[in-house]
N, C-alpha and C positions, 0 to 999 in steps of 0.2 A: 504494500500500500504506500502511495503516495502522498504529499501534502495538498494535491492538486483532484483527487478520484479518493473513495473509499468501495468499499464490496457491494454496497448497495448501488454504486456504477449511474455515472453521470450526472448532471445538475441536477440541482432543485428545479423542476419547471414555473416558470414565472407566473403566479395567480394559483398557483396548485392550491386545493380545498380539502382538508383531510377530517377526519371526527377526532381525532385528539392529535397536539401537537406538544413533547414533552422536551423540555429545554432543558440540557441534561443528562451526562450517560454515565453516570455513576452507576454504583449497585441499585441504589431506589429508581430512576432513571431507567435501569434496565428493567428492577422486576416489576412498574407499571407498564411497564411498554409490554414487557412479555405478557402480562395479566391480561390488556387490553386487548392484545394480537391475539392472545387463545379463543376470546369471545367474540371474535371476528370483527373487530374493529380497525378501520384504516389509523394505523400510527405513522405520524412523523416524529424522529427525533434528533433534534438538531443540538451538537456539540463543539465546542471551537477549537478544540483540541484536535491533533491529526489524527489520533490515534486511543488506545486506553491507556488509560491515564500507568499502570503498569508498576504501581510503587505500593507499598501497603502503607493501610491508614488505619483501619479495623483493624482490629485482632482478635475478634471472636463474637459468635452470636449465640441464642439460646434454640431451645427446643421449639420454640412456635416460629422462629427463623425460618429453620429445617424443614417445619411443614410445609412454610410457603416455598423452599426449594423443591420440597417433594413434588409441590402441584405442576413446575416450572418444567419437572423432568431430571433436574439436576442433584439429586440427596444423593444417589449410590452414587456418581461418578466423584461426588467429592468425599464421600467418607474416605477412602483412603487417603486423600490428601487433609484431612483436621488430624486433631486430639481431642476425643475426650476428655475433659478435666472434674477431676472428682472433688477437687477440694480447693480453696482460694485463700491464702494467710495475710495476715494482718502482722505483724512484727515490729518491736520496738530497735531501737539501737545495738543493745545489746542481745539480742535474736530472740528474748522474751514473746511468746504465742500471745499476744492482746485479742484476737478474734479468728475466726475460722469461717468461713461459709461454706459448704457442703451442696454437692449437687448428687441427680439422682441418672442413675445409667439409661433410665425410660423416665421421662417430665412426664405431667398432663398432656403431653400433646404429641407424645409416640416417641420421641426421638430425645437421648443422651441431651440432661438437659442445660449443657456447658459444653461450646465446641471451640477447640484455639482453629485460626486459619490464616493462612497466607492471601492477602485480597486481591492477589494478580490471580489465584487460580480461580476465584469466584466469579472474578469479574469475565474470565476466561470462558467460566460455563454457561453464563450468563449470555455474556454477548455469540455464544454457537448459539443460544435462543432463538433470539433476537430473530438474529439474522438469517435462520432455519426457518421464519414466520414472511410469506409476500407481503402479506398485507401491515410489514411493519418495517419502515422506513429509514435507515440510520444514516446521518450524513455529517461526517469530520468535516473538521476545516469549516467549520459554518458557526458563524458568530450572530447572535439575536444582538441588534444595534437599535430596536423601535417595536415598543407595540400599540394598537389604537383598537380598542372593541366597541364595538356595534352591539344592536339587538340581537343579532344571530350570530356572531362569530366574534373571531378575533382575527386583527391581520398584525402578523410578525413580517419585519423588515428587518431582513439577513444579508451578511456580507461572507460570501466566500469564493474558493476559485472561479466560481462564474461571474462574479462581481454581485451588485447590489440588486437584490429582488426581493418580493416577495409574497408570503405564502399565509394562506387562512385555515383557521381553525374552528371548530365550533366551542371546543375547549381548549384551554392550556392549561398546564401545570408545569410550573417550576420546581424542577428537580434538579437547581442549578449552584447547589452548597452555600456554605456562610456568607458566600461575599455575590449571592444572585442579586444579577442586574435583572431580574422578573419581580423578585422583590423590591429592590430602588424605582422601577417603572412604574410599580402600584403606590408608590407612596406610601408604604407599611413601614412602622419605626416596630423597632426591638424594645422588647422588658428586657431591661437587664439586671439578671440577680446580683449582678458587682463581684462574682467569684471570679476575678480572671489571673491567671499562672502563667509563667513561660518555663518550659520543659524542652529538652535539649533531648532527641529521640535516636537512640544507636541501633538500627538493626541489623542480625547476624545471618549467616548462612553456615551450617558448619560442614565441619569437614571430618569428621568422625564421631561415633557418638558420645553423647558428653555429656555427666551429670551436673543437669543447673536446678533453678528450682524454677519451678514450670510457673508455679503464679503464686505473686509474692507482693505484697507492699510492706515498704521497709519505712518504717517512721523515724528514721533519723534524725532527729534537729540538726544533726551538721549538717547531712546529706539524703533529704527524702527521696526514695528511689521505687522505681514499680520495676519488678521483672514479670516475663512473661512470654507465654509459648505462642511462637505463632504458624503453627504445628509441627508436623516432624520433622522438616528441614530448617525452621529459621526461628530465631528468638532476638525478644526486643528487648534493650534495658535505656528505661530513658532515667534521665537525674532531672529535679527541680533546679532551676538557674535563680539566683538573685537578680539577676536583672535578664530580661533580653536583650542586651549589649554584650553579656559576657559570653555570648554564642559565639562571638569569632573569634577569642581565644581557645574556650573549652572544645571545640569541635574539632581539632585538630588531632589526627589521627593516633600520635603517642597518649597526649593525655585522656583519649578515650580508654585506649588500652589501659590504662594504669588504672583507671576507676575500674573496669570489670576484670583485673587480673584477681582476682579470688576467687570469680568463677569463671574466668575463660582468658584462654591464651592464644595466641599467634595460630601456635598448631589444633587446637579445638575448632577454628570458624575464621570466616573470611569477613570484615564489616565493608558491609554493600551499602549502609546509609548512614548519616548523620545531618538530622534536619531538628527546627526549631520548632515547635508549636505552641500557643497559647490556648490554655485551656479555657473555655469561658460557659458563660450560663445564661442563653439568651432563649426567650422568645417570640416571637413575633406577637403584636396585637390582633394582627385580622389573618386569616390562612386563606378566604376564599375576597376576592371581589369580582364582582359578575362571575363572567367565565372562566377565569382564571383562578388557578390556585395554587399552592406552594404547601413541600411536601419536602421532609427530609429536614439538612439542614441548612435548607432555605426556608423553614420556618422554624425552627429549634435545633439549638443547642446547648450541649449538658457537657459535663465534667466527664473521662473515661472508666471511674472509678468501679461502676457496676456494670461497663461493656454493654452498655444498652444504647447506643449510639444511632449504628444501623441498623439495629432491631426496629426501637423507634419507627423509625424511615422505611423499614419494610412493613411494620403495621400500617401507616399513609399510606402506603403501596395497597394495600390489601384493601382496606376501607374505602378508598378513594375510586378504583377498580371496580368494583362490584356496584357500587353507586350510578357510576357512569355508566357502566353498562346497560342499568336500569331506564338511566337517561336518553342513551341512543337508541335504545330500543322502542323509546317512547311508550314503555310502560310505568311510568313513574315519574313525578313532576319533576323539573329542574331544582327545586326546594329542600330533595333532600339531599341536596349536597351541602346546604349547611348545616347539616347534622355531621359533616365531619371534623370539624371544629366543636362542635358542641362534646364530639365524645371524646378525641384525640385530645385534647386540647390537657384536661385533667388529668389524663394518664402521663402525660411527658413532664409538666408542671411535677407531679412525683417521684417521677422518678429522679428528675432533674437536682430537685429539693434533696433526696438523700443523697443522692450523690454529691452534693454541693457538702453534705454530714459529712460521708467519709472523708474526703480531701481536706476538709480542715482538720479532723481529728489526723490522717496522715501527716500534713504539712506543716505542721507547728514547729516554728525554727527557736523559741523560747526553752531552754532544757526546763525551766522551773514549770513550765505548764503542761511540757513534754512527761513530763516526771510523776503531775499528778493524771496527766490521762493515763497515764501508764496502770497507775495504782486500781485508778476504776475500772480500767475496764479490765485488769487480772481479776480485781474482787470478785467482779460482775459475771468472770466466767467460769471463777471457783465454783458462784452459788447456783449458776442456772446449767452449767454442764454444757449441754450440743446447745448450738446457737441456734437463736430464732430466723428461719428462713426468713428472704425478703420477699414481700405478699403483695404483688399489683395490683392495681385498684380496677375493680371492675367498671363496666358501662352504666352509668347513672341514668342517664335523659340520650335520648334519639333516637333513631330506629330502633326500636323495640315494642316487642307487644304493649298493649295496653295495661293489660292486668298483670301487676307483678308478681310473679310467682318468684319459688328460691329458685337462685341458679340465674335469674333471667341476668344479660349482661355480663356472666361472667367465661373466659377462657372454656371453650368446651373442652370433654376428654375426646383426646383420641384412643381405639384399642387396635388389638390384634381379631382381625374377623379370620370367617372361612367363607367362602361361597359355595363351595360343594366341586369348584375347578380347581382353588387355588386358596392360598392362606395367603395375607398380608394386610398392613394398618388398613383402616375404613376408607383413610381418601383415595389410597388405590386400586379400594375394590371397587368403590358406587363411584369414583370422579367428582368432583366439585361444585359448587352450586349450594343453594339453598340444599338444603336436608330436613327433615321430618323423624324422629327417630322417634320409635313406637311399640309400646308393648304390643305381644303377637294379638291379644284382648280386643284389641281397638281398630284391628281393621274391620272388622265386620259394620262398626260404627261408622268410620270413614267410607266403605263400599254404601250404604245404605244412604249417609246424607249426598252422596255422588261428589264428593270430595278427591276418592282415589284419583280419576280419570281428568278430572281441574287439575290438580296440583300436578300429573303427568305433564300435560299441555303447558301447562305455568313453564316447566323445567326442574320443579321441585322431586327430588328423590324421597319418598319414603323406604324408609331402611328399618326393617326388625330384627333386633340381635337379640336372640334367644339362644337353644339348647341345641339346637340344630340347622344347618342349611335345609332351604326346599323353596321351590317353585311358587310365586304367587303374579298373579296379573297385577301390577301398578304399582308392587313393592319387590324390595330388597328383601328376603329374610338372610340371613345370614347367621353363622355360628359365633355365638362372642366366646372366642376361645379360654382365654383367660377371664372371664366374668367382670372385666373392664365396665363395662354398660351396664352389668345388672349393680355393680357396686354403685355405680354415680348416680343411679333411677333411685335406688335404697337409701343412698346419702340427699339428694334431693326430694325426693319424700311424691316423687312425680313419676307420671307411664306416659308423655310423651315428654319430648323434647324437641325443638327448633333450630335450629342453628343455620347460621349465616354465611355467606362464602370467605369472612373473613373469620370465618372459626369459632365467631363469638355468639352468644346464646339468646338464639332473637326473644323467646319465651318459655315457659315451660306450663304442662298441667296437669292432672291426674282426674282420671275416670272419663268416662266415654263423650258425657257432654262438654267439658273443660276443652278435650282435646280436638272434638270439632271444631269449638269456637276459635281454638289455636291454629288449625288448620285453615281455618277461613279466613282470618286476619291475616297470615300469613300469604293467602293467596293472594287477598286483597294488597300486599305490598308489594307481591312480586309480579304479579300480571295484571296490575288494574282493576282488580275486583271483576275479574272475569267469572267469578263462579256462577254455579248455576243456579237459575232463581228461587228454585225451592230451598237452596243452601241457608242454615240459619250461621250466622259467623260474628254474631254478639253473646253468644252462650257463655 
């Protein structure tokens, strides 16, 4: 590839009209573009870069990551390139354990639920997506310099090898990082929480294997330091700088070496990077105006401390996706796209906020206050033993059912099914989309109010994981091998459940009337209230 042509081959055509235009080819970037392209939506995405970007910045994602890799196509090809990581330390000066966090080999949501990774190969897998998809458009070398939106569209005005033209959208999203000129064009100012660092980042490539510690924060007062796996081939140790001035001395290839000679030498690893970054804690007032929206971190950004960075950005991916799909389809008003501000918005704000916790409790260059966090948080872990997992906040207000049942808003499970062909997690047995999950009890209820054959047409799966595989017209039955589903219906206190293409739990109900009415609202969200008029769907 050249700076002048990318694979997708040839100009932008002048006046071209597309249904989304995503500015931006980062990982969030790609996996809307991928999301959009699956539901057959015309994507363009325009990046000003030649090429991928090809340097790592991430360092690791969680289990509900994975999922939305799974759906992309891309989870097996990259397990062998992560690590699982079992365990995350906190450590003082003197290598004192002050905290632990623990992760699980199977999350909620199927998959190892701490993965380290290298972000050249992600983005690797990503963009084979991509660019595996017609109906989705990538084009280097193309800089967004103007946008003006209208009632129906947006027109972006781009500068690349073909010189100055431009192209329409019915949407945009900027997926164009901290410093999106998508976000300067709308006029959105940042909150900012006032956590900002500058960190001096080294990362390794090695060259035999080498015992380091795979994930580590080290609360130094002299020298706060995070190490960290960024999976089996490369590891990152970055240090806190006192100023960001003092990066042009410290970066200098000896006195890196000297800071990580305790755990890595010449002959251990080859260092492939040393860049600056400033950690900070922003985000955006508005995510959406008119048609345009912002996604990633071009609307938010957090501290690295709980790795929840492009997580984030791939939940905007997922919520934003399945929205618009609703949109183009023109079964669902343009309106509910400000429901993803409404629900995104409080979960980043969270995690942002602890994470803003741990990096001052890490970063404190004071020994005398270094000394009593020290004290607390041993006492703290004498008295309470294994630490308290960190607990995301679920969906409060927007798309969701009406009636709040337990469960409604929060992370669905995923398990391990059977279908009677083949064993593997649920989203690769039934595929994606709204779902319907339902004790076997309740289809005769949903056959009877003529709900099965709606919610077919919708595109809604009903899926039944019970004790065994076996054939039904208009559902899934399937085997819940491990009792996955019968446990979360048990914990839930519910015999159906909802759940949304972005995994999250549109509703939930128990007993046959409940679960029509959940069914019918449900339809009612996804295809216009298409059901049939005998359909009751306020029960």
């Amino acid at each position: 590839m050249t700076g002048t042509e990318d694979a997708a081959g040839g100009p932008v055509p002048h006046g071209t009209t597309v249904d989304v235009a995503v500015v931006g080819y980062g990982p969030v970037g790609m996996v809307v573009a991928g999301l959009l392209g699956q539901a057959g939506h015309r994507v363009l995405v325009l990046e000003r870069y030649a090429g991928l970007y090809n340097l790592p910045r991430a360092a690791s994602f969680d289990d509900e990551t994975m999922r939305t890799l799974a759906r992309l196509g891309v989870a097996e090809e990259l397990l062998p390139k992560v690590r699982v990581q079992r365990t995350y330390e906190w450590r003082n000066g003197r290598g004192d354990l002050l905290m632990e966090q623990r992760f699980a080999e199977t999350g909620r949501s199927g998959w190892a639920e701490w993965n380290m990774m290298y972000q050249p190969d992600l983005e690797e897998a990503l963009d084979a997506v991509c660019r595996s998809m017609p109906q989705v458009d990538v084009r280097h070398s193309t800089t967004v310099v103007a946008l003006e939106q209208a009632a129906d569209d947006v027109t972006l005005t781009v500068e690349g090898p073909e010189g100055r033209r431009t192209v329409g959208a019915r949407y945009v999203l900027g997926c164009d990082g901290g410093n999106s000129f998508v976000r300067s064009a709308l006029g959105v100012e940042l909150d900012d929480y006032g956590f900002s660092e500058p960190w001096m980042v080294c990362d390794f490539r090695f060259r035999r294997p080498t015992r380091v510690p795979l994930a580590l924060q080290l609360g130094d007062p002299l020298s706060p330091t995070s190490i960290i796996s960024l999976g089996p081939a490369h590891h990152r140790f970055s240090f806190m700088l006192d100023s960001v001035d003092d990066f042009g001395t410290e970066r200098d290839p000896q006195r890196v070496w000297k800071r990580v000679a305790p755990y890595l030498t010449p002959d251990d690893a080859d260092l492939i990077r040393v860049a600056t970054y400033t950690f900070r804690s922003l985000v955006a007032d508005h995510w959406r105006r008119g048609r345009v929206l912002l996604a990633g971190d071009a609307a938010h950004q957090m501290p690295p401390f709980l790795g929840q960075g492009m997580c984030s950005g791939f939940r905007d991916a997922q919520n934003l996706a399945f929205k618009l799909d609703l949109v183009l389809r023109g079964t669902a008003p343009d309106d509910i796209l400000d429901t993803y501000q409404t629900e995104r918005e409080p979960h980043v704000r969270a995690v942002t906020e602890k994470g803003i916790e741990l990096g001052h409790l890490q970063t404190l260059r004071d020994p005398e206050r270094a000394a009593e966090r020290d004290r607390t948080l041993l006492a703290r872990r004498a008295e309470s033993g294994a630490p308290e997992p960190m607990r995301f906040p679920s969906l409060d207000d927007g798309l969701l059912a009406r009636t709040s049942g337990a469960g409604r808003g929060q992370l669905s499970v995923q398990g391990v099914v059977d279908d009677g062909t083949r064993r593997d997690r649920l989203d690769q047995i039934v595929g994606g989309g709204f779902h319907l999950l339902v004790d076997e009890g309740l289809l005769g209820a949903l056959e009877t109010s003529r709900l099965l054959d709606d919610l077919a047409r919708a595109g809604v799966r009903v899926v039944v994981p019970g004790e065994r595989a076996a054939a039904h017209p208009g559902a899934a039955v399937v085997h819940d091998t491990d009792g996955t589903y019968r446990g979360w219906f048990t914990e839930l206190g519910c015999s159906a459940v909802a759940v949304r293409p972005d995994f999250y739990v549109f509703g939930t109900a128990s007993g046959p009337d409940a679960a029509v009415g959940l069914a019918g609202e449900l339809l009612s969200t996804v295809h216009g209230g298409v059901a049939s008029p005998d359909v009751r769907v306020d029960a």
